[in-house]
Kinemage of the C-alpha trace (Angstrom):
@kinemage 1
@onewidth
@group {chain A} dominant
@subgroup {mainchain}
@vectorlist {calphas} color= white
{ca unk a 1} P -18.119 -14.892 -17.476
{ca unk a 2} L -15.393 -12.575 -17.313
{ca unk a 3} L -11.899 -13.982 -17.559
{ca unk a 4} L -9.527 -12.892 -15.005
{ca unk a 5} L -7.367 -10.973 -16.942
{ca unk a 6} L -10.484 -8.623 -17.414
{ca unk a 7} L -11.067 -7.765 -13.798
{ca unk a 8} L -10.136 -4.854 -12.723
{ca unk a 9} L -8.753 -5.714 -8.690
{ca unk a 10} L -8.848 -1.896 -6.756
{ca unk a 11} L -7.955 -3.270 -2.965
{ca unk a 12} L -5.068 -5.454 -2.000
{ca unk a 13} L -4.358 -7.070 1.285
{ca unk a 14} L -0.977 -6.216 3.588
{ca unk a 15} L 0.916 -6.846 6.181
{ca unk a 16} L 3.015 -4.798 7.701
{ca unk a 17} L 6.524 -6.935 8.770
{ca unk a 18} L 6.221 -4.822 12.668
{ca unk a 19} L 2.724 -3.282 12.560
{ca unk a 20} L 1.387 -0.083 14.111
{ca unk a 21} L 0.857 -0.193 18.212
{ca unk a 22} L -2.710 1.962 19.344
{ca unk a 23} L -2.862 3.863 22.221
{ca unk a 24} L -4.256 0.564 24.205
{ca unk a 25} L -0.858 -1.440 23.592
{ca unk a 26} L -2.791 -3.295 20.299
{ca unk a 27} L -0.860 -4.309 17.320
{ca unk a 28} L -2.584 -3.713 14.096
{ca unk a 29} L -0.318 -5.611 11.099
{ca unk a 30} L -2.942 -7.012 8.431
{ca unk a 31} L -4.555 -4.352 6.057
{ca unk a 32} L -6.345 -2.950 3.358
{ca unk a 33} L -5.024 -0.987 0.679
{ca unk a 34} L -7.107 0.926 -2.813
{ca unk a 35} L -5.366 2.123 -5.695
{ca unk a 36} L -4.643 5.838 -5.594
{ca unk a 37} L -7.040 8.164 -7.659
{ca unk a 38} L -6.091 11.671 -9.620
{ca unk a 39} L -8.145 13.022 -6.750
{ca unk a 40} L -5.825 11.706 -4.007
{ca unk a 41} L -3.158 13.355 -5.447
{ca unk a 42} L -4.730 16.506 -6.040
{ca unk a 43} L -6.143 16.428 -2.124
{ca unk a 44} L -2.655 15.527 -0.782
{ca unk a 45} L -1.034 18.723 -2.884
{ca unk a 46} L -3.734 20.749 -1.088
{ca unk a 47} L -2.876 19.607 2.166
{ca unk a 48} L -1.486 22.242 4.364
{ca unk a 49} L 1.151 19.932 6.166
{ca unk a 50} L 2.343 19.223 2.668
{ca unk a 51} L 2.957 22.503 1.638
{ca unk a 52} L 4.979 23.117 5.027
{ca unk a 53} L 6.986 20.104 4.465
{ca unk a 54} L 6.499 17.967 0.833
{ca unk a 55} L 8.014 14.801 3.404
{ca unk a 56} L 4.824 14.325 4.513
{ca unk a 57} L 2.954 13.965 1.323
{ca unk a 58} L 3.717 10.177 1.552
{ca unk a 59} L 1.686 10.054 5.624
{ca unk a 60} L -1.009 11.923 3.906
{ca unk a 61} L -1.700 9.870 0.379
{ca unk a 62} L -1.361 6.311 2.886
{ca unk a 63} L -4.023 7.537 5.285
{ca unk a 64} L -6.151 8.369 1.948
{ca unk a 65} L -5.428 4.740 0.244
{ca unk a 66} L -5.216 2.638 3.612
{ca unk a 67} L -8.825 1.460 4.127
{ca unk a 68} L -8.371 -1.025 7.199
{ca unk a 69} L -5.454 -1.359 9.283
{ca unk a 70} L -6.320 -4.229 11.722
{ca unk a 71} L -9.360 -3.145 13.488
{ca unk a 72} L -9.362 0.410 12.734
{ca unk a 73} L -11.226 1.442 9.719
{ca unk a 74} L -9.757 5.037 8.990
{ca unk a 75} L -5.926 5.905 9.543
{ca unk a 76} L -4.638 9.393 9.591
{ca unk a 77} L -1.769 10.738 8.707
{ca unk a 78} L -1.159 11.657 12.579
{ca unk a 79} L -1.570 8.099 13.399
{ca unk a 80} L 0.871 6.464 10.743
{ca unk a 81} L 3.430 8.822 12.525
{ca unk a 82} L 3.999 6.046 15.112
{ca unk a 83} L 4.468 3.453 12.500
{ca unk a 84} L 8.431 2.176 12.286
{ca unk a 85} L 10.527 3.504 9.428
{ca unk a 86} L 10.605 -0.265 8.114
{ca unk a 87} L 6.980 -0.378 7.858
{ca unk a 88} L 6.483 3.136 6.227
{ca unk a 89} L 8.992 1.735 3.197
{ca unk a 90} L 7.041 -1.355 2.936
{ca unk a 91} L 4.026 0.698 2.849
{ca unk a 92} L 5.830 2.716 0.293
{ca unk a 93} L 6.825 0.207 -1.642
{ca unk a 94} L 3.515 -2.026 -1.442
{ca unk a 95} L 1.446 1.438 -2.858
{ca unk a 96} L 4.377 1.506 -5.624
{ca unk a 97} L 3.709 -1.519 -6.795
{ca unk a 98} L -0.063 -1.847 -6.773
{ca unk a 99} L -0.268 1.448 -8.397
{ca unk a 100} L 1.957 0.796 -11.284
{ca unk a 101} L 0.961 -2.572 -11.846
{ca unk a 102} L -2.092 -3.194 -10.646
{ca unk a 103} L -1.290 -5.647 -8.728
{ca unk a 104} L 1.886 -7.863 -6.504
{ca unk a 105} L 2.519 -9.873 -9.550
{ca unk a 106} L 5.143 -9.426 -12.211
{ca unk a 107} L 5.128 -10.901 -15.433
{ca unk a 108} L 8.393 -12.897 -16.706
{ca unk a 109} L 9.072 -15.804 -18.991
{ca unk a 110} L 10.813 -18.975 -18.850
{ca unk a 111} L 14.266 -18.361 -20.305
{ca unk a 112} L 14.446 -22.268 -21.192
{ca unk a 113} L 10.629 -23.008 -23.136
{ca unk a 114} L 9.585 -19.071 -23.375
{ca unk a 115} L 6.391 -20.515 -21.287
{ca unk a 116} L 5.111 -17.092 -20.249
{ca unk a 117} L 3.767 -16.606 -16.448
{ca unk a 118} L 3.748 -14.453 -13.689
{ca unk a 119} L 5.022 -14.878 -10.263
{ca unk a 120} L 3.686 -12.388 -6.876
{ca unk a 121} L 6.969 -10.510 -5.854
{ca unk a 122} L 7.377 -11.179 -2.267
{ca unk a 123} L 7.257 -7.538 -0.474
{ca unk a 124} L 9.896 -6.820 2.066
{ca unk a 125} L 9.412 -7.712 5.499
{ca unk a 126} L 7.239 -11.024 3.629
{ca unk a 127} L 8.445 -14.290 4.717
């Protein structure tokens, strides 16, 4: 049985603090994102709109890592255009983070017993 250390998580769960509104008035918050692969960066550097204006690198590597956004299975870069400055940084931020460390937990240690632990960093716009 593996020990949980050993497993290797490549989604993690979101949600946005406003959320995205479709063109039929619905609000999509709760989501889906995979860790980035060489080959996502390498697409998004590719991408015409990128080479026009770098800016939009960070629409085009979230539509390529977002897997579910409420009900809708594929997001575009067109479509997280509508999304609210707020939740593009915690998007932003949320992709930092689970690409660095793997996952929304930080390590740390008590400063009292030196028990070691780890703690899940709440993102912004969490409660």
């Amino acid at each position: 049985m593996p020990r949980k250390q050993d497993t290797l998580y490549t989604e993690f769960g979101f949600t946005l603090p406003r959320g995205l509104i479709d063109s039929q008035n619905r609000v999509h918050r709760h989501g889906t994102m995979r860790l980035a692969t060489a080959k996502d960066e390498i697409w998004v550097q590719k991408e015409r709109k990128v080479q026009e204006n770098p800016a939009y690198s960070v629409l085009v590597m979230l539509s390529r890592v977002i897997t579910r956004l409420g009900s809708l299975n594929s997001v575009s870069p067109d479509l997280l255009e509508g999304l609210l400055l707020h939740d593009i940084a915690y998007l932003r931020e949320f992709y930092n983070r689970i690409n660095q460390q793997g996952n929304t937990h930080i390590p740390t240690q008590c400063p009292h017993c030196n028990t070691q632990f780890s703690v899940e960093l709440a993102l912004a716009g969490e409660s």
